[in-house]
N, C-alpha and C positions, 0 to 999 in steps of 0.2 A: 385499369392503369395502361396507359401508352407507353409503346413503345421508346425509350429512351434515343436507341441508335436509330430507329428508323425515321424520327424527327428528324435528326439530325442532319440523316441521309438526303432526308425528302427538304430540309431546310435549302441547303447546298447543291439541288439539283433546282428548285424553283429561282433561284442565285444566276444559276446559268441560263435559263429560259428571261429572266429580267431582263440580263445582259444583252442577251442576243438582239429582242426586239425592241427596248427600251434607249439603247444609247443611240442612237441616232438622233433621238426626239432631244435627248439630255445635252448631247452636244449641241443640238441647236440652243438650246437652251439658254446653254454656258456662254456663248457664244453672244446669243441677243442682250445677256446682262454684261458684255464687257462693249459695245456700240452704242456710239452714240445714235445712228440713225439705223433701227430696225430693220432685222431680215423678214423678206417674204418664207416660206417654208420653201418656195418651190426655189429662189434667188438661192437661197443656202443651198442646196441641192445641188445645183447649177453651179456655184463656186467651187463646195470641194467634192463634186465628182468629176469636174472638168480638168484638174489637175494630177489629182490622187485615184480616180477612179470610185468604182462606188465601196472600196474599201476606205475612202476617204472619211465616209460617214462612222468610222470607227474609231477615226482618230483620241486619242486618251484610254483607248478598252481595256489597256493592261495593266494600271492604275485600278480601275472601277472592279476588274476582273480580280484582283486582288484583297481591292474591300468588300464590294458587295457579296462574294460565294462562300467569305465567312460572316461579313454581319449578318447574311439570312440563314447559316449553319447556328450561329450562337444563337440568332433571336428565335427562331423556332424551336431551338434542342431548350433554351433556358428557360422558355415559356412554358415546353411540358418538363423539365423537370423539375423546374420549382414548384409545379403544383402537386408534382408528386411527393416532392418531400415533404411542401407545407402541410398536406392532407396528412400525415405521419407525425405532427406535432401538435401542440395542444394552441391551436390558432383555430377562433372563430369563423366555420367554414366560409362567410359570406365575404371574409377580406381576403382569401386566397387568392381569387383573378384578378382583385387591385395590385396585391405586394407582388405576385409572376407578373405582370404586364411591368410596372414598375424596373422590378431587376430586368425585364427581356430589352427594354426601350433605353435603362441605362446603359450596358452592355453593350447596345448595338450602335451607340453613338462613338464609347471611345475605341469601336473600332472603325466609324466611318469617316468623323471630324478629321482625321488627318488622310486619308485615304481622298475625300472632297476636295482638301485644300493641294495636292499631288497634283490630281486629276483638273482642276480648274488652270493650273500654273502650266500644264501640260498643253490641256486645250485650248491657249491662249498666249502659247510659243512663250511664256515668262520665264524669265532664269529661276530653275529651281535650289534654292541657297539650302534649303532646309525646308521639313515639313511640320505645322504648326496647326495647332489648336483654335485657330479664331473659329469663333460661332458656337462653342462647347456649349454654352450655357442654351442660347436659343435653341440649339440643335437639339442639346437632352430634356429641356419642356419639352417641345414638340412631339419626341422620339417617346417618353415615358406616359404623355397626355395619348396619344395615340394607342400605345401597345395596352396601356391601364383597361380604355375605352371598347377598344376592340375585342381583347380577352374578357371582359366582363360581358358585352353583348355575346359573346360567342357561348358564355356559360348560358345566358337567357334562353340565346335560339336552342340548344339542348336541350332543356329544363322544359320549350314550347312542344317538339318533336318526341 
């Protein structure tokens, strides 16, 4: 049995390591889906560090920093503790990693859905009126087909090792 807290811990710390080297990329991202005409990676670059400096490339973090270092706290603490408890119930072991991936990929959506729709309104200077729900549905396919996918290969490679 794993450690409960120290998923938790280690969820929340891989959260901030995301942050750090991933939003840059993200904000470009966000960015090329609100143009009409395409940024180069280096053009983007060249825009907002000529202004903002190269702290510019963080523009939104506080948003992201907010959902992502608990969606990755919830999705990895929910992933091992649902399996801990499922393994403690009269559930046939081989659906375990489907129903944890399941709740870890539900979980980790209704806390990023509104954290996304912040962060995109943010990085794209929009009036923030309220924070909402669009893409729930697509999001948690996604989120639950991922986490399901993942945790059950992850039981395979053990079971190979």
């Amino acid at each position: 049995m794993v450690n409960n807290y120290l998923t938790y811990f280690s969820g929340g710390i891989s959260g901030m390591v995301e942050i750090f080297f991933i939003h840059p990329i993200e904000y470009y991202k966000t960015l090329n889906q609100s143009v009409e005409k395409k940024l180069s990676f280096k053009n983007f670059y060249n825009i907002v560090t000529k202004n903002n400096g190269i702290g510019g490339l963080y523009k939104g973090l506080y948003p992201r920093m907010i959902g992502i270092i608990p969606m990755r706290t919830i999705f990895w603490g929910t992933l091992t503790t649902s399996e801990n408890i499922l393994h403690n119930q009269n559930i046939n072991k081989k659906y375990i990693p489907a129903i944890a991936g399941a709740s870890a990929g539900l979980l980790q959506t209704i806390i990023d859905c509104p954290v996304e729709s912040f962060k995109t309104k943010l990085m794209n200077n929009n009036k923030i009126n309220r924070i909402n729900f669009h893409g729930f549905i697509p999001n948690t396919t996604r989120n639950i087909l991922f986490a399901t996918i993942f945790n059950i290969q992850k039981k395979k490679w053990k079971n190979i090792n």
